[in-house]
C-alpha positions, 0 to 999 in steps of 0.5 A: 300414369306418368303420361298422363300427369305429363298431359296435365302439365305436370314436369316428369323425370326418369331417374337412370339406373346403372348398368346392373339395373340398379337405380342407386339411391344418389341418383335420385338425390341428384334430381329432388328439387323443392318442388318434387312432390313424390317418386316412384319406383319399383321394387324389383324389375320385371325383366331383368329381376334387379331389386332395388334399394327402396328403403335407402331410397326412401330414407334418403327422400324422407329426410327432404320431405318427399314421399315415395310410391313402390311398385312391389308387384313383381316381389310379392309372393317371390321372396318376403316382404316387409312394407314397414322395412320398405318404408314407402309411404305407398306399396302397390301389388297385383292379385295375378302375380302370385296366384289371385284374382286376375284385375284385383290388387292392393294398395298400401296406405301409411298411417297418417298420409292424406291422399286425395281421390281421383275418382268420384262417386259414393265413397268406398274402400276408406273414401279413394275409390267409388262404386261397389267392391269387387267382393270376389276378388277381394275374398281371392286376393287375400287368401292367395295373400295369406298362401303368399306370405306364408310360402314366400321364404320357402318360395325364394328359396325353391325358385332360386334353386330352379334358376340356378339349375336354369343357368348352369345348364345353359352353360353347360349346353352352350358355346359360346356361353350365355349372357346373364345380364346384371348377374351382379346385382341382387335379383329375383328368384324367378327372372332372369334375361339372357343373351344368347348366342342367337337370334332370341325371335327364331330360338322362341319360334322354334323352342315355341312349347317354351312360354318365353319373352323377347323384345317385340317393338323398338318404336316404339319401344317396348318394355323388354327393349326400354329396360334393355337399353337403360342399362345400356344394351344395344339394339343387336343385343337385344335382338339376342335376349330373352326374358324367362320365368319360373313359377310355384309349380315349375319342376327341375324336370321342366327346366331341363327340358327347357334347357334342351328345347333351347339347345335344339333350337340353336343347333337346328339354327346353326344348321341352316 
């Protein structure tokens, strides 16, 4: 969507995040001009789970009369969330990430803010997008949203168990110890990226019944290697790293089994 507002001639700048991934709320100050018309960021990083300060963000911008968007698709059905504590003016989510309809999602609006349609056609979902609902999805949307927000503090708390077993297994198995990136900053319950002490492309061919993510292109580059090298990672760090998630319905006795797969791939590595 940025590209594309660029294409128009529209001027856009990436705010930088810290080395814990953390975009701090006097960065964004630093780059508000009078002409700014909106920023956006996300509520939590979808490869190394930093959650970031979007309400001190947002007050800080409101105070200089610019909106904000948050893209809270990777915190919904993670952890609670509150969009009146967010104080975004819009809030963003994908149906699949906690068990909905995949292509379905929502927006929120804050009462009283004019938005403007980019598409056109007959009038639907209060006048911001033509054509005929997807009534299925919707229907699924909001009944896993309901699952959702009922299960989300119960969810928080089961998944951050899992990733602590997660990490304390790997360290018990491994040497030299792994790398938790931006073990410091607050993080989602179900992310973690790690850097291990191997090649992350040859312990994923190997561990291959483990549904793992690793940096796939670097130009150019792809998500998992923007981000790494936004909070200042090397090229051959990156080539170590490896993205992992845990969901509703991952069991204590999967992650030790994925601590294992992984232990075993290093040691068959390390014996070639």
């Amino acid at each position: 969507a940025a590209r594309q507002l660029a294409n128009r001639g529209w001027e856009i700048e990436t705010i930088e995040s810290n080395s814990q991934g953390i975009i701090e709320p006097e960065a964004v100050a630093r780059l508000l001009r009078e002409e700014t018309k909106l920023v956006c960021v996300q509520a939590a990083n979808p490869v190394v789970g930093t959650i970031q300060p979007i309400r001190e963000i947002a007050d800080l911008i409101h105070n200089r009369g610019v909106p904000i968007h948050c893209d809270a698709t990777q915190v919904f059905g993670k952890m609670p969330i509150d969009v009146s504590q967010l104080r975004a003016d819009t809030v963003s989510v994908s149906g699949h990430k906690f068990y909905g309809p995949k292509g379905s999602g929502a927006v929120y609006v804050r009462r009283g803010l004019q938005i403007t349609p980019i598409a056109y056609g007959e009038p639907r979902e209060m006048g911001l997008r033509p054509g005929s609902e997807n009534v299925p999805g919707c229907v699924g949307l909001g009944a896993a949203a309901r699952l959702a927000s009922k299960c989300a503090a119960e969810a928080q708390a089961n998944l951050m168990q899992l990733r602590e077993r997660f990490i304390s297994g790997l360290r018990c198995v491994l040497d030299p110890d792994p790398i938790i990136l931006c073990e410091d900053a607050p993080t989602l319950p179900n992310t973690v990226a790690i850097e291990m002490p191997g090649d992350a492309k040859r312990i994923q061919r190997s561990a291959r019944h483990l549904a793992v993510a690793t940096a796939q292109s670097d130009s150019p580059p792809d998500e998992i290697t923007k981000t790494l090298r936004a909070i200042g990672r090397s090229d051959a760090q990156i080539g170590r790293t490896i993205r992992f998630s845990f969901g509703w319905t991952t069991s204590r006795e999967q992650i030790d089994r994925a601590v294992d797969l992984i232990a075993e791939a290093l040691d068959g590595m390390s014996q070639r």
